[in-house]
N, C-alpha and C positions, 0 to 999 in steps of 0.2 A: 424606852419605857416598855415595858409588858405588856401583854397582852391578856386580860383575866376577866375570870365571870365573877362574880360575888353572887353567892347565895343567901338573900334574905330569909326569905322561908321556903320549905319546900312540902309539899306532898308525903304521905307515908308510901309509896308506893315510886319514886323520881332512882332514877339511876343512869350511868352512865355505859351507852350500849353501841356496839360495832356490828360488825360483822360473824362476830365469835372467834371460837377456837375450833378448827377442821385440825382431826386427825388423833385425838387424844382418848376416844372412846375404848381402847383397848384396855388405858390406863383407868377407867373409870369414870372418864368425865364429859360429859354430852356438849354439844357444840355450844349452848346456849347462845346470846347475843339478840337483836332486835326479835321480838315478836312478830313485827310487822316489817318486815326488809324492803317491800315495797314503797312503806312511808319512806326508809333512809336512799330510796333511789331517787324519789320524788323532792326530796329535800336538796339532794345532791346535785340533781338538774335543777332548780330554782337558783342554788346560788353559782352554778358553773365550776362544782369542783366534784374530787373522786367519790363513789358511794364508799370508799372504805374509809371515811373517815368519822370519829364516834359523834356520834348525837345524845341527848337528852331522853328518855324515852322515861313519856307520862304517866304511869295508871292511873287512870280515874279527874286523877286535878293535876296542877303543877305547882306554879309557887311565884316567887316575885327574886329577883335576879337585878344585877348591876353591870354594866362594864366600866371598866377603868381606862378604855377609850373608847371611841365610835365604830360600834360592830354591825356587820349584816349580820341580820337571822331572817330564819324558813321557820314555819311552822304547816307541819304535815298531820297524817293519822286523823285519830279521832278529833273531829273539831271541839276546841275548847274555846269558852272568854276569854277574850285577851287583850291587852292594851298597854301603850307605851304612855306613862304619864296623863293616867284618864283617857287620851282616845283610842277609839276601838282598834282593830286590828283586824284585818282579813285575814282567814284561814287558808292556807295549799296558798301561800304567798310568800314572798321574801318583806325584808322591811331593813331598815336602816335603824340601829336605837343607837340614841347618842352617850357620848360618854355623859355617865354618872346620872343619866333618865331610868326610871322604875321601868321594867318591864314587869307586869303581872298577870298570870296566867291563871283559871281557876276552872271549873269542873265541866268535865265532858258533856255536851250538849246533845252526842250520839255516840255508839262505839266506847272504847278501853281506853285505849293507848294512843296516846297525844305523841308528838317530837319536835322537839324544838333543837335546829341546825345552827351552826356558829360557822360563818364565812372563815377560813381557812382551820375548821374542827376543833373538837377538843385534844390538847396533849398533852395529856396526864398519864399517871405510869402504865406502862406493858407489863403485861405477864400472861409469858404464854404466848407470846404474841398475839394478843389482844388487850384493849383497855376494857373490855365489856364487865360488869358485875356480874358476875355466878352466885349467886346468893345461895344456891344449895348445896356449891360446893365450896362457901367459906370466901370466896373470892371477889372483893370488896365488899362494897356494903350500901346503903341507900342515901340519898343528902341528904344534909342537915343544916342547920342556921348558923352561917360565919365557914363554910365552908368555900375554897378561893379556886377556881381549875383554869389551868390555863390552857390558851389558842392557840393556835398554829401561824403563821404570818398567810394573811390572806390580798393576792396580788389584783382580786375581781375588786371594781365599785358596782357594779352595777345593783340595783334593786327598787323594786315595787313590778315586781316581775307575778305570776300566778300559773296557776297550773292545772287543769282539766282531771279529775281522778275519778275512777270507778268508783261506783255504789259498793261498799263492802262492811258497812259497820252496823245493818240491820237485820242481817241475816241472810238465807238465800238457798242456792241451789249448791251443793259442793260435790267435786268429783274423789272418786275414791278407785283405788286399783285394788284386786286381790293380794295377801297377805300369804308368807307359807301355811296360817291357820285359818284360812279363809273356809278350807273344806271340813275343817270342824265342826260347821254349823250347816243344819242340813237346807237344801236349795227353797224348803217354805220360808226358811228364817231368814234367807238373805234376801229372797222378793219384800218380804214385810219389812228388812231393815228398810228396803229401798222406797218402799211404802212410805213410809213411816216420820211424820212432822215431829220432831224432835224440838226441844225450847232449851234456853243457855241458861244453866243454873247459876243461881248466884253464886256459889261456891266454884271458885277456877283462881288460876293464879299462873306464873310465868312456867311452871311445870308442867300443868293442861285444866284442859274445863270439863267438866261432867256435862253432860246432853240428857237431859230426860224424855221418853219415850212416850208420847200420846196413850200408851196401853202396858200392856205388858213387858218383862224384860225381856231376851234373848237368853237361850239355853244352846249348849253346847253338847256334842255326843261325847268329849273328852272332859268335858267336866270341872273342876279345878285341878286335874293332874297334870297341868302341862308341863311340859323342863323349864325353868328359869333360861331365856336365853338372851339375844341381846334385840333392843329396841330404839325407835329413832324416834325425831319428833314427827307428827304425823299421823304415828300407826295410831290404829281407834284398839282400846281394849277392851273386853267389858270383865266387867268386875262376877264377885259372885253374886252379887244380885240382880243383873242381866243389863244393867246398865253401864252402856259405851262411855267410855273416857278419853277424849282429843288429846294426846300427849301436844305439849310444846319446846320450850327453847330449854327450858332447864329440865325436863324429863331426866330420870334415871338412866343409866344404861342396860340394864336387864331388866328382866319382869316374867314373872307367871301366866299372869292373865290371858286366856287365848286375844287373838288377835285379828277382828273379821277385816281387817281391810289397813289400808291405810289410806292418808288424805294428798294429793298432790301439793306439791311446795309453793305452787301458784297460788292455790286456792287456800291454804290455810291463813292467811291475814284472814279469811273473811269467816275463819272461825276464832282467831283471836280476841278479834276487835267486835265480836256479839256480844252488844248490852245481853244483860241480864234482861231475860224475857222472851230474845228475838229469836226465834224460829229459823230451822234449820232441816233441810234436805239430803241426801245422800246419792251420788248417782255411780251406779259402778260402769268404771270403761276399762279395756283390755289396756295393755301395757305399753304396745306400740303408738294407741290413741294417747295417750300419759306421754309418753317421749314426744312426740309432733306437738302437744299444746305445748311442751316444755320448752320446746325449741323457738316455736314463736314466740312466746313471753318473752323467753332471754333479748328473741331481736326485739321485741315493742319495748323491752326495758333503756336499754341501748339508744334509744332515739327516742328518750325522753326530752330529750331539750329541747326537740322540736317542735316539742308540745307543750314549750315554755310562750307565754306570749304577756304584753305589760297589761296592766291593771288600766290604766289611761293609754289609748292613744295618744299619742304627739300629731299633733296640727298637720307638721311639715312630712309627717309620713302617709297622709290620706291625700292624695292624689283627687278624688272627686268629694272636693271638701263643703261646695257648693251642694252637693244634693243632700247633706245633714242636715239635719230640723235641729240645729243647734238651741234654738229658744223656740217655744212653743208659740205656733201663730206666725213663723217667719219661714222664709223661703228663700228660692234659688231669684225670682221675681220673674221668672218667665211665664209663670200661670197666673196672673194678676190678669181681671177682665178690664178692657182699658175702654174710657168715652169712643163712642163713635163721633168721625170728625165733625 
């Protein structure tokens, strides 16, 4: 038998996202893939399999889903309602949904982008060597009602596992390196950027978000004459009205707009995943400080699993099971005050 999701309904915003496509920017086409790569590493250590394998990735809501046998899932990212057949659902947890039980998912309670993982992945077609949707370059498309994707054979049972995750979907402090047009802007304008409490426009999507500036825009000594050259996700642009643009997964691969910085690949989930509203920081570090947290991260990523731990303890695994206040008013009975004889 198969292995398949069934999609009842879905979100205007649900698609199917990896890792992306590395190496095709020459040709025109930007890596795109998860927004949030942290959620797909987080997801990957809950269920005990590779991060390169594609996930679900939410905007905003998700949808309601079937299997046609008994699947794990993670759900990572933005926390969203969730529930297998009416009961609820822990978030940054694994779960077990049985064949042919609703799974239903519905709108962000903080942050963007939800992910919902599938114990041995999605495997639906490649191209490009990726499954991820590119939506701005044409390259798949979003779910729909009566849509079928299938799994991969997944050899783990294990689940109701959970996961410890950083604060990152209300905003915050984000580090930024110099850019080649960083010196475009003269050194008041880049102390004020660094100043400067920015808010997450409602207007952003998987190409980047606008950031609005508590004051005035940024002005440039180069102007709008810059060469069109090529850009990543990350770099901040600012437009002609001095306001910064966080490029993301599906950015362009060139652009005009000077360029005061760019965002560390760590740090940008926690610009992704900013509700609308949440305020936002800028801090500029040299480039070697950028390579050292890079390289950390990689290792804390890596030995996520170790920071997989169950939802319930098991009895037989608590060694000093006695000093638990398992029922309220009960005890170990050694501090029980006894008659005098």
């Amino acid at each position: 038998m198969s292995r398949d999701i069934k999609v009842i309904s879905a979100g205007p915003s649900v698609t199917v996202q990896d890792q992306g496509r590395a190496g095709f920017l020459a040709f025109g086409l930007s890596r795109g893939g998860a927004v949030d790569r942290l959620a797909l590493a987080e997801g990957a250590a809950l269920l005990g399999q590779s991060d390169q394998f594609a996930a679900l990735e939410m905007g905003g809501m998700g949808g309601e889903f079937e299997a046609t046998v008994e699947t794990r899932i993670a759900l990572t990212g933005a926390p969203m309602r969730a529930s297998i057949d009416g009961a609820n659902l822990v978030w940054n947890a694994s779960h077990l949904l049985p064949k042919g039980a609703r799974l239903c998912i519905g709108a962000a309670t903080t942050g963007s982008y939800g992910y919902l993982h599938f114990g041995g992945g999605l495997q639906g077609q490649t191209i490009l060597g990726a499954q991820s949707a590119h939506l701005a370059a044409g390259i798949g498309q979003t779910l729909q009602a009566g849509d079928t994707l299938p799994l991969g054979p997944d050899p783990h049972v294990l689940t109701g596992q959970k996961i410890d995750t950083d604060a990152r979907f209300d905003g915050g402090t984000v580090r930024i390196v110099p850019s080649l047009q960083t010196e475009f802007f003269a050194p008041a304008e880049i102390s004020r950027f660094e100043a400067t409490t920015f808010t997450r426009d409602t207007r952003g999507n998987r190409m980047g978000v606008r950031i609005l500036p508590d004051g005035c825009g940024f002005k440039t000594s180069a102007g709008l004459s810059v060469l069109s050259e090529i850009i990543v996700s990350g770099d901040v642009q600012v437009t002609g009205d001095g306001t910064p643009f966080v490029l993301l997964s599906e950015c362009q691969t060139t652009g005009g707009y000077p360029r005061i910085g760019s965002v560390l690949p760590m740090d940008l989930p926690r610009v992704a995943q900013a509700r609308a509203g949440a305020t936002l920081r800028f801090q500029f570090v040299t480039l070697a400080e950028a390579v050292a947290a890079e390289r950390r991260e990689a290792g804390r990523r890596k030995g996520l699993r170790g920071s997989v731990h169950p939802m319930i303890r098991n009895p037989h695994d608590i060694g000093d099971l006695l000093s638990y206040q398992l029922i309220s008013g009960a005890t170990a009975g050694d501090d029980l005050e006894r008659d005098p004889p």
